[in-house]
C-alpha positions in Angstrom: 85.3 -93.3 55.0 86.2 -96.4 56.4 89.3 -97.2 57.9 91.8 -99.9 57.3 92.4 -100.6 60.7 89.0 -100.5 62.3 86.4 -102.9 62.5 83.3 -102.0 59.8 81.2 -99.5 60.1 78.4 -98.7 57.6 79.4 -99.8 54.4 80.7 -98.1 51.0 80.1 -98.9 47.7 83.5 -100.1 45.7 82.1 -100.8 42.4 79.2 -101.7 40.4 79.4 -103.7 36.8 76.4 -105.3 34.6 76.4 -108.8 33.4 73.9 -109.5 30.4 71.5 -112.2 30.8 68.6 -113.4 28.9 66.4 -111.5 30.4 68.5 -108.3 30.5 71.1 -106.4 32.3 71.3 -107.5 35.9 74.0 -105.8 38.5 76.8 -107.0 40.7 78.0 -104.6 43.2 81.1 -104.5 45.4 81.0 -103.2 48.7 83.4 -102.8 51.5 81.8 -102.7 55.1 79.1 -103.8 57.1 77.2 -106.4 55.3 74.2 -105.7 57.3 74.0 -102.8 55.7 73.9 -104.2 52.5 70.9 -106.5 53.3 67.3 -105.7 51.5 64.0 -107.3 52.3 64.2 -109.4 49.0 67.9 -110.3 49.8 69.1 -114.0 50.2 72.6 -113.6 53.1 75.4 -116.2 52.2 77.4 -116.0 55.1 80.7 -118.1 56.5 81.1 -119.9 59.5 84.0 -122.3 61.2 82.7 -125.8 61.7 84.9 -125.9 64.5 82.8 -123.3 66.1 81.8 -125.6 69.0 81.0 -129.4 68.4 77.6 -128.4 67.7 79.0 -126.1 64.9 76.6 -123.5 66.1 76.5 -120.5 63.2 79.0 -117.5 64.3 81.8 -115.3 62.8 81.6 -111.4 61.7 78.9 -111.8 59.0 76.3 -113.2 61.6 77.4 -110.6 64.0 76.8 -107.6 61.6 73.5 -109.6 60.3 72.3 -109.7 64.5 73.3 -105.9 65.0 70.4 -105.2 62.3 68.4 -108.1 63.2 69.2 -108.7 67.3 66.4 -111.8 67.3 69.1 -113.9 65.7 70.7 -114.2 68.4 68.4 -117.0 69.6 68.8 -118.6 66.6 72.4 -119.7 65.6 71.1 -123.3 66.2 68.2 -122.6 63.9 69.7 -123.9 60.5 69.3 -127.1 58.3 71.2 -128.5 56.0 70.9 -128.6 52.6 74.2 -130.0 50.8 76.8 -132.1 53.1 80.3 -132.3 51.2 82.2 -135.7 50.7 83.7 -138.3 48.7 80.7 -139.1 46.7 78.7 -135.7 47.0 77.7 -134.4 43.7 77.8 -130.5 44.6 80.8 -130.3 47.1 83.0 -133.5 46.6 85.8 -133.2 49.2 89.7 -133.6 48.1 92.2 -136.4 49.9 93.4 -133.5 52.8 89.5 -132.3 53.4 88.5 -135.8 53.6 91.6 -136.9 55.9 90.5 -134.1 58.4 86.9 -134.6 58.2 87.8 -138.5 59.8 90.2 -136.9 62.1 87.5 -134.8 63.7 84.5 -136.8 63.2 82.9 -135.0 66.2 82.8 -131.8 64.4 79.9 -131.5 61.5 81.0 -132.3 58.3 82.0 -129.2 55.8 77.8 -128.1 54.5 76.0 -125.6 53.6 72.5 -124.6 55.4 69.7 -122.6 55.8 67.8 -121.0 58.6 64.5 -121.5 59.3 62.5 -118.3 58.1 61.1 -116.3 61.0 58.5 -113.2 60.8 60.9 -110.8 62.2 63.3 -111.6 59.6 64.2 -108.5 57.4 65.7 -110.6 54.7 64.5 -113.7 52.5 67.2 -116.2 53.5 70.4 -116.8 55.2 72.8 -119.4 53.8 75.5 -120.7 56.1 78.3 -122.6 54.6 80.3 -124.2 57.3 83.4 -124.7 55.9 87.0 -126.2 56.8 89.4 -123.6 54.9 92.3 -124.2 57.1 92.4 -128.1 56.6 96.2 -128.4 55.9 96.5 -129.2 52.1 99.4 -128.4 49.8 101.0 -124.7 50.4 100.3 -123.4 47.1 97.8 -120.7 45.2 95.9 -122.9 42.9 94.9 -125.6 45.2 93.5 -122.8 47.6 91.3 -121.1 44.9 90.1 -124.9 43.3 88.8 -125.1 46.6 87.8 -121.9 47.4 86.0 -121.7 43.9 84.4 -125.2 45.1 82.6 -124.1 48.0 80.9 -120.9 45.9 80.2 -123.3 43.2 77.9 -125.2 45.9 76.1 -122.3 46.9 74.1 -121.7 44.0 72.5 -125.2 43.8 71.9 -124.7 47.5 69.6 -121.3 46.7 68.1 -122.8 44.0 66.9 -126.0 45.9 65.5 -123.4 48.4 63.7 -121.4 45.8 62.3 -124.2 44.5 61.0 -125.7 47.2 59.3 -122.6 48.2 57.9 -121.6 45.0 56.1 -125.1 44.8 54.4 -125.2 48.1 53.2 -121.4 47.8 51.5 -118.9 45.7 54.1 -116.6 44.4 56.2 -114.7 41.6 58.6 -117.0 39.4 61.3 -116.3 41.1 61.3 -115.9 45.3 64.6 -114.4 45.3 65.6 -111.1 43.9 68.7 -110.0 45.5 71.9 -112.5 46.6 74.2 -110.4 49.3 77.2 -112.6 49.3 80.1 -112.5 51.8 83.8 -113.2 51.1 83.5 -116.7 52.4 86.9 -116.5 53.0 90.0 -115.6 55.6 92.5 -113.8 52.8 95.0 -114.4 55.2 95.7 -118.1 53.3 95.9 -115.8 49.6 98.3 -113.9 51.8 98.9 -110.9 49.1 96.0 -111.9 46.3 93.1 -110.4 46.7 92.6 -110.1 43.5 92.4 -114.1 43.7 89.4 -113.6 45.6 87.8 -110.7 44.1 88.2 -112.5 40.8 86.5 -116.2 41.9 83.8 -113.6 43.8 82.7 -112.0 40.6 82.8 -115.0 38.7 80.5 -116.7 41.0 78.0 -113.6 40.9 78.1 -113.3 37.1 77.6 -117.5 37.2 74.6 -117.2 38.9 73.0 -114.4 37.8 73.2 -116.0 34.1 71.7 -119.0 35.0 69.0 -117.7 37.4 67.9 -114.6 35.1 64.8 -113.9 37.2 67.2 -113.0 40.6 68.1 -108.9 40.2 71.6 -108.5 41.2 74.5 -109.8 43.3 75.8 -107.7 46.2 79.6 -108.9 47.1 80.6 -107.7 50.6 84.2 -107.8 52.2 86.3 -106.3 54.6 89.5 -107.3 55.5 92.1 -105.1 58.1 95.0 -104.4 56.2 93.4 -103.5 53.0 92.1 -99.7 52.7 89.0 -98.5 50.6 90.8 -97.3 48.2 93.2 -100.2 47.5 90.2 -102.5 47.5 88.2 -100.2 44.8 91.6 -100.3 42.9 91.7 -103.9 42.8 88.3 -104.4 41.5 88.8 -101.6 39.0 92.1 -103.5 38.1 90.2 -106.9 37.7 87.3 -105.9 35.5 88.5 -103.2 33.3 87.3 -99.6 32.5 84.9 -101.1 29.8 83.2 -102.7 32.6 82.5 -100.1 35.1 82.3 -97.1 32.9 78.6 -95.7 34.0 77.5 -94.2 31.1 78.5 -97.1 29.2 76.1 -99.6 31.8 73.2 -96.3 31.6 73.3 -96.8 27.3 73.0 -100.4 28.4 70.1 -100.1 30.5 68.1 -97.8 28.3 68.5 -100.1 24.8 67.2 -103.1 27.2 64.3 -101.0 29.3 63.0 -99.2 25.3 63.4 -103.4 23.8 61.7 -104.3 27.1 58.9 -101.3 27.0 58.6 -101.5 23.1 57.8 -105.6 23.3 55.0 -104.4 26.1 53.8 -102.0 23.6 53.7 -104.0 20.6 51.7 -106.7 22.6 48.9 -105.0 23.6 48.5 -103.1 20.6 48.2 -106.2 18.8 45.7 -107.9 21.4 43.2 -104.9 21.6 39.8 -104.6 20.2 39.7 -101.6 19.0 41.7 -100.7 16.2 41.9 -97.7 13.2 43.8 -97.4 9.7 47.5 -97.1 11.1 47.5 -99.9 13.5 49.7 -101.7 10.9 51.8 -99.0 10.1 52.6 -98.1 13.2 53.1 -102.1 14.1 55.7 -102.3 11.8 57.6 -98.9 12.3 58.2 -100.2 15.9 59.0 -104.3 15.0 62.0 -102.2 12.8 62.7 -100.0 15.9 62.4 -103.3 18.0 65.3 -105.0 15.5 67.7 -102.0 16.1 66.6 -102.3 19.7 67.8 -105.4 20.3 70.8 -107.6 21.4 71.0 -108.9 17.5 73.6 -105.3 17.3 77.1 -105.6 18.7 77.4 -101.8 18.2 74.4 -99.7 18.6 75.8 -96.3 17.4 73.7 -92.7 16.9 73.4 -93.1 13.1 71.2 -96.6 13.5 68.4 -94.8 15.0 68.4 -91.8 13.1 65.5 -93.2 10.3 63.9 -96.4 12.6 63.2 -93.4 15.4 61.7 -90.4 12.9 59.7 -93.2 11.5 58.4 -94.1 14.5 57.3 -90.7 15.5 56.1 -89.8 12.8 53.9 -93.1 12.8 52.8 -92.8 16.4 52.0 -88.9 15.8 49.5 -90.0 12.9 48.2 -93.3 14.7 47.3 -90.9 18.1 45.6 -88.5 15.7 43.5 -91.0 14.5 42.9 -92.5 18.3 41.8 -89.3 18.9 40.2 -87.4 16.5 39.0 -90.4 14.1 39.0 -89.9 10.2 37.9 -87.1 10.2 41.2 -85.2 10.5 43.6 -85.6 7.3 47.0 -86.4 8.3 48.4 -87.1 4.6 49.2 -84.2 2.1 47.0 -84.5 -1.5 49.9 -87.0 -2.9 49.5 -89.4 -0.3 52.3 -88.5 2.1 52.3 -87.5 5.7 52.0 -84.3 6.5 54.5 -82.3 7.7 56.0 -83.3 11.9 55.5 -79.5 12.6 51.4 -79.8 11.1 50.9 -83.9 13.0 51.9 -82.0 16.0 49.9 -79.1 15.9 46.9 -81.2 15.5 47.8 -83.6 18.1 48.0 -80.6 20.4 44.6 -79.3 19.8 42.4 -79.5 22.7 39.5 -77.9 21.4 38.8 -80.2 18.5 34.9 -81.2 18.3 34.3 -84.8 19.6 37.9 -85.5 20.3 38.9 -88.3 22.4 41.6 -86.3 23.9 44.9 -84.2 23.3 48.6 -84.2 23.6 50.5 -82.6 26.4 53.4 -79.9 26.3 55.8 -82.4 27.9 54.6 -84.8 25.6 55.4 -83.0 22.6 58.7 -81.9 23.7 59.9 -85.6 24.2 58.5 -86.0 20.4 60.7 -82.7 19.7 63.6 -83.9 21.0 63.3 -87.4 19.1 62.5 -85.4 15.9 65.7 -83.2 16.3 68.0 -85.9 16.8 67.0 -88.7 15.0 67.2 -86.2 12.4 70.6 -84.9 12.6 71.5 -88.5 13.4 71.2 -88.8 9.9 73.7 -86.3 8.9 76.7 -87.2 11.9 79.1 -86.1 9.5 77.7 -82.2 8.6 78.9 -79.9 10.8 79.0 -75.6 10.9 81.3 -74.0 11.1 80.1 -71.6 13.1 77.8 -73.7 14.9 78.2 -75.0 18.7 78.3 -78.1 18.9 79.3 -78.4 15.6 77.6 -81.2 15.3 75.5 -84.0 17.1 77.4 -86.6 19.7 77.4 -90.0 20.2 76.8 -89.1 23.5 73.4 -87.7 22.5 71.8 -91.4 22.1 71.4 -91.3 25.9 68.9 -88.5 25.4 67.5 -90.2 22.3 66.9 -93.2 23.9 65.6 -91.5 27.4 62.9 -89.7 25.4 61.9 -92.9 23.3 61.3 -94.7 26.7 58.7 -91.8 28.0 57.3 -91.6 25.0 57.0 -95.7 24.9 55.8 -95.4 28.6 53.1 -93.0 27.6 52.5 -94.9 24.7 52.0 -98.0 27.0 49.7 -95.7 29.3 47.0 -95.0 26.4 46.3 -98.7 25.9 46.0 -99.6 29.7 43.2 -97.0 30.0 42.1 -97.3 26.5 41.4 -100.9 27.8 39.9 -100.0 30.8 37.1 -97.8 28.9 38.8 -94.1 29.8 36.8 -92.4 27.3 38.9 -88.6 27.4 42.4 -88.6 27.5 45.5 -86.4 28.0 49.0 -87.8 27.3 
């Protein structure tokens, strides 16, 4: 644990939250500690530093240091920045008020209040380091609200700053969309001038994050760092906690989150290459438009996804891909509908699916396979029925709670489902799910 009196040392994790995007869930995280620690090869640093720091304004302060402890070569390098926005009267990204503007003519030997970006070097163990060289303590009226408007300024300027970055890059090489996967993001800040609101800062912090992350969809996540002496751990993570809500950090809450966007995500995948291929037999379109209705219950369309929504869309499905890998497999000659024209029974699909010494077969289903098809089969099943319970039975009956396994299963089966079609592509002419 880290102590509220010493300098930082490691680094802990406070709190982690979700924002939705278009592209999906993406994660902000709170940390209190080192920020070096923090730091991941795909990560882009924002740090702080004084403008007064010399007349050169050479790059400094504790967020450099911690960045040099894991990275000593930059020590050589605190000249090695450019700029990329300059504040003033008539700057579109970080337009500077009366007080700012009176100080900046006062000390027009200092560099101006800007953001900048070093010069990337081989050793580096990170993507990018921002600097924003800023002039916090320019006197200005003694009140909370002009502090944060200008506080909430200087992280407003950042992100056009990363993105003119990104963009340069991404145009003069061969890459991904995106260069940038992972923002760490320092306070920015002395709290000393919010005196006792933290929560000011934590607030215009997680704002930012969520800001940027909606509007950049391809970057990952957002990693917040601070440390301040006087402020422990726990009344940091109390804070946060405070700020965003329960509903916002409750785990199993983001994990349900995760799993309905990774199953959309996987089923999409799925859908796409089953569509493309070849190849085809008599239940491709069955089985195409079992999972376009699992897709719709799947998706973001649903405020609240509860257990009973999957219950028919998911035994469909099964049932569907049971028969359509059948027929992948073992062609027409196997039946897999009863004399009146209806599937057979789950318990007969997966007895033949789980033959492995069927003549000429193409291949066979796995144990683990089945049991993820089991476990489907028994809850999308009782989904049906959330309101019949035993009375002797234990659980009585099945949980919300439950659509975490539902939906855990659906994505290995999905995954597996994804699997055949890769190889089936590539010409595999035995398989094994």
């Amino acid at each position: 644990m880290i102590s509220k009196n010493s300098m930082p040392v490691g680094s802990e994790e406070l709190v982690e939250t979700s924002v939705q995007t278009y592209f999906g869930l993406r994660e902000i995280r709170f940390h209190w500690g080192d920020l070096g620690e923090v730091v991941k090869p795909d990560s882009v640093v924002i740090i702080s530093s004084n403008r007064f720091r010399k007349q050169t304004g050479e790059i400094g302060g504790k967020a450099w240091d911690s960045l040099c402890k894991k990275n000593p070569h930059l020590e050589n390098q605190r000249d090695d920045f450019k700029e990329v926005i300059v504040s003033g009267k008539e700057s579109h990204h970080w337009e500077l008020d009366p007080w700012e503007l009176e100080e900046v003519m006062k000390y027009e030997d200092f560099p101006k209040p800007s953001i900048l970006v070093k010069r990337p070097d081989q050793q580096d163990q990170f993507q990018r380091i921002f600097a924003v060289r800023h002039s916090y303590d320019t006197p200005g009226p003694e009140n909370k609200s002009y502090l944060k408007d200008r506080y909430d300024k200087v992280l407003k300027a950042c992100f056009p700053a990363i993105k003119s970055v990104e963009a340069e890059v991404i145009a003069s090489e061969i890459r991904q969309p995106s260069l940038f996967g992972n923002i760490v993001l320092s306070s920015l800040i002395n709290p000393v001038r919010f005196k006792e609101e933290k929560k000011t800062i934590f607030n215009s912090l997680y704002n930012a994050g969520k800001t940027w992350l909606k509007a950049s969809p391809m970057w990952k996540s957002v990693d917040i760092v601070c440390f301040w002496k006087g402020l422990s751990y726990e009344e940091a993570k109390t804070e946060i906690e405070n700020l965003l809500g329960r509903e916002k950090i409750n785990r199993e809450s983001q994990n349900l989150q995760s799993l309905f966007q990774v199953n959309f995500d996987i089923l999409g995948e799925a859908i796409r290459k089953l569509s493309l291929r070849t190849s085809s037999n008599e239940m491709d379109s069955q089985i195409l438009e079992e999972m376009e209705n699992l897709k719709i219950q799947l998706g973001p369309i649903m405020d609240k996804k509860t257990l009973n929504d999957f219950g028919n869309p998911t035994r469909k499905f099964t049932e569907a891909l049971l028969m359509w890998f059948i027929r992948e497999f073992f062609g027409k000659g196997v039946a897999i509908r009863q004399n009146n024209g209806r599937p057979k029974s789950m318990e007969d699909l997966k007895n033949i699916l789980k033959d492995k010494n069927m003549p000429d077969s193409k291949g066979y289903a796995s144990d683990w396979f089945m049991a993820y098809v089991e476990a489907i089969q028994n809850i999308s099943n009782k989904a049906s029925h959330t309101k019949d319970a035993g009375e002797h039975r234990f659980p009585e009956s099945i949980q919300e709670e439950d659509l975490l396994v539902l939906l855990s299963c659906l994505k290995r089966v999905l995954d597996f489902q994804v699997c055949y079609l890769d190889r089936e592509n590539r010409g595999s002419k035995r398989q094994i799910l």
